[in-house]
C-alpha positions in Angstrom: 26.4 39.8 -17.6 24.1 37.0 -18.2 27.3 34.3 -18.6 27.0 33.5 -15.3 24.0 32.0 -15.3 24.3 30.0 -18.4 24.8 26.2 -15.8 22.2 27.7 -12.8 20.7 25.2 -11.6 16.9 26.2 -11.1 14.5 25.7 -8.7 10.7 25.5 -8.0 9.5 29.5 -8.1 9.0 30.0 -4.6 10.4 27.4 -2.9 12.1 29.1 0.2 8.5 29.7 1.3 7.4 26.1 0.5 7.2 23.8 3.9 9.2 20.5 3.1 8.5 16.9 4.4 10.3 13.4 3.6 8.4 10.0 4.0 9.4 6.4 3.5 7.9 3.4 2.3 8.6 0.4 4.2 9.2 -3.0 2.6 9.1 -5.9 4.5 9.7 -9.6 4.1 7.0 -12.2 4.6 6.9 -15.9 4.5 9.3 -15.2 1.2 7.1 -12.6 0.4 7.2 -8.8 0.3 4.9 -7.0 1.6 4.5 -2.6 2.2 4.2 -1.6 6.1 1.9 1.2 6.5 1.0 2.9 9.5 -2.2 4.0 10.8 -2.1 7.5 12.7 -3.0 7.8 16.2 -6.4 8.5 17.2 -5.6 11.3 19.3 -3.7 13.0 17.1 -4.1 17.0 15.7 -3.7 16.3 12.0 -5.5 13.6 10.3 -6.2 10.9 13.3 -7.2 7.2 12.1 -5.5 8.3 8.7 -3.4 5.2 7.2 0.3 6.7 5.9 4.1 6.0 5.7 6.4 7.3 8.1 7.6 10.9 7.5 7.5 14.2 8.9 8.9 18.0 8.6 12.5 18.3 7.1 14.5 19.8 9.8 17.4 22.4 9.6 19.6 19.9 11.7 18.8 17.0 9.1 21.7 16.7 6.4 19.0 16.2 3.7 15.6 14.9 3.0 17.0 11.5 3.1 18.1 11.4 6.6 14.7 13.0 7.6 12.8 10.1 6.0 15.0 7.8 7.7 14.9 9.9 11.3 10.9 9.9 11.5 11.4 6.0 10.7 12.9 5.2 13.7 11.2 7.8 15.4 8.1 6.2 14.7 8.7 2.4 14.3 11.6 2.2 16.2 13.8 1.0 13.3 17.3 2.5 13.3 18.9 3.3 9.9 21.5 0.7 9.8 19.1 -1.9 9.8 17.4 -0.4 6.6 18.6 -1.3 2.8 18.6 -0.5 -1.0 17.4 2.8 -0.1 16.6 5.0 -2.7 14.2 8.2 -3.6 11.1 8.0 -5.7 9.2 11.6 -7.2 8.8 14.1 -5.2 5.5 15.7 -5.0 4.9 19.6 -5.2 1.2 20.0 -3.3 -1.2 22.9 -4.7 -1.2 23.3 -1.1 2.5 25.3 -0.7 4.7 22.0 0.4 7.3 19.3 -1.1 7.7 16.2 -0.2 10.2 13.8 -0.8 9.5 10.0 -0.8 12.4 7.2 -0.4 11.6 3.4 -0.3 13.8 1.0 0.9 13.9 -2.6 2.8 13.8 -3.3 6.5 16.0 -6.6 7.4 14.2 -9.6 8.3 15.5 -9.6 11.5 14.6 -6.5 12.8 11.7 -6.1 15.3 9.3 -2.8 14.3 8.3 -1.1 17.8 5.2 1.4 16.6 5.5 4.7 18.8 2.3 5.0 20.3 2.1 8.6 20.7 2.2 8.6 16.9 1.1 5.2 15.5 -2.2 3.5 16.7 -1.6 0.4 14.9 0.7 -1.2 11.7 0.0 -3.5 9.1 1.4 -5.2 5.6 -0.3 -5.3 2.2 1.3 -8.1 0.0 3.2 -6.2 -2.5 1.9 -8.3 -5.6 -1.4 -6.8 -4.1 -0.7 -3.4 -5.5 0.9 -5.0 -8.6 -2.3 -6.1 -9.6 -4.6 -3.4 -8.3 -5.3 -0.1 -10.3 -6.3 2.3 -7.4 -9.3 4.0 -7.7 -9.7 7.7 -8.6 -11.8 10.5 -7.7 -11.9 14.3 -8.6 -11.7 17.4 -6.0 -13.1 20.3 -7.9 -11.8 23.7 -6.7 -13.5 27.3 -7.9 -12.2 31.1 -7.5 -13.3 33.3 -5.4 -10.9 36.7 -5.8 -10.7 39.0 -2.6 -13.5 42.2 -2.5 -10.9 44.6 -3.2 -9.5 41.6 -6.5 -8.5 44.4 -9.0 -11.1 43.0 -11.5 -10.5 46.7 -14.0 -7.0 46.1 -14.6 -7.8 42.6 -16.3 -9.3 41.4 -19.6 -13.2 40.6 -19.0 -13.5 41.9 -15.2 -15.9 40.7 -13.2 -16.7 38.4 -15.8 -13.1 37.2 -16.7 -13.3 33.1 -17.3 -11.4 31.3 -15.0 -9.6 28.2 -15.7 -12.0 25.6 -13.5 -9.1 23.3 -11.5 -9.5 20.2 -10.0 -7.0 17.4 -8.0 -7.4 13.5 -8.8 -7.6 11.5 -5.4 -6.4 7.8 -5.4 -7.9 5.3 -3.4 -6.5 1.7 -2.9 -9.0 -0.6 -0.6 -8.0 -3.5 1.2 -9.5 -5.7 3.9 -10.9 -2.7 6.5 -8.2 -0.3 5.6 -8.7 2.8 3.1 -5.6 3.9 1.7 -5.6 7.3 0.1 -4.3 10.9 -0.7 -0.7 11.8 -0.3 0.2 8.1 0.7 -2.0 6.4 -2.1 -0.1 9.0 -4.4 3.6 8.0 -3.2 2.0 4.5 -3.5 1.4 4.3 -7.1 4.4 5.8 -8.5 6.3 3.8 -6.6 4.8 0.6 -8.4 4.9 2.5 -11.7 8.8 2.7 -10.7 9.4 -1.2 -9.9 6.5 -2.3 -13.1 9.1 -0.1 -15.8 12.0 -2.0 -14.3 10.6 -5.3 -14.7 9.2 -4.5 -18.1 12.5 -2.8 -19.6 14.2 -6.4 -17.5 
């Protein structure tokens, strides 16, 4: 019976109820240097206004794959068509406490190519040199979360009760500072292990 299964594949327990997202981290030639685009959300926005970020958004059942939604809310957003976008290629994934995935990509924008910000999603852009973050450790901070089970929590079916030691949980927050601009949580995180990515290549080179 179990033969079957001996090449599954497996997944993330729980997935189909996990919301998923794609994002991509632009990289842009300047004066023969490159440099990361970031975007800085519009003001008037529901979800985190002001907030600096990559482009990215909801993967949708019409996109072919996570991929081609990173690349969809890129010209979406910065008006910046696909075929005009190379050496694409995926870094980690991150599974949030929260009940999402996201999938990051990177690649590089032509020189040639003029980036036209949406405004009803972008307020403003602007490039941090990439030998910047190179040479930057970001800072971190710690979220601490606690328990607190429902009334009804069935506290007699488990070892110690009421008094049953939970393990205390917390979440590491980067922060990268440059000039005015504050870059931090899911984007400071896609961020850094994108240069961990491009320092093990040059090392192992």
């Amino acid at each position: 019976m179990l033969e079957k299964y001996l090449n599954r594949i497996p997944k993330i327990i729980g997935e189909i109820n996990y919301s998923k997202y794609a994002v991509f981290l632009p990289i842009i030639k300047k004066k023969e240097e490159y440099h990361i685009l970031f975007e800085v959300r519009a003001y008037h926005m529901r979800r985190q206004p002001g907030e600096v970020c990559f482009p990215g958004g909801r993967v949708d059942k019409t996109d072919r794959d996570s991929k081609m939604t990173a690349l969809r809310e890129t010209k979406e957003e910065l008006g910046v068509d696909s075929v005009n976008i190379e050496q694409i290629f995926p870094l980690d994934y991150v599974v949030s406490p929260f009940g999402t995935i996201i999938y990051p990509y990177a690649g590089i924008i032509r020189d040639e190519v003029e980036i036209i910000p949406n405004p009803e999603e972008v307020a403003e852009t602007f490039t941090v040199p990439l030998s910047f973050f190179m040479e930057t450790d970001p800072e971190y901070y710690k979220v601490h979360f606690h328990a607190e089970p429902e009334k009804d929590f069935p506290f007699h079916s488990i070892y110690g009760g009421e008094k049953y030691k939970w393990q205390i949980r917390h979440m590491d927050e980067l922060f990268y500072f440059y000039g005015s601009y504050t870059i931090w949580g899911l984007t400071a995180n896609i961020l850094k292990n994108f240069i961990e990515i491009i320092n093990n290549e040059s090392s192992d080179s």
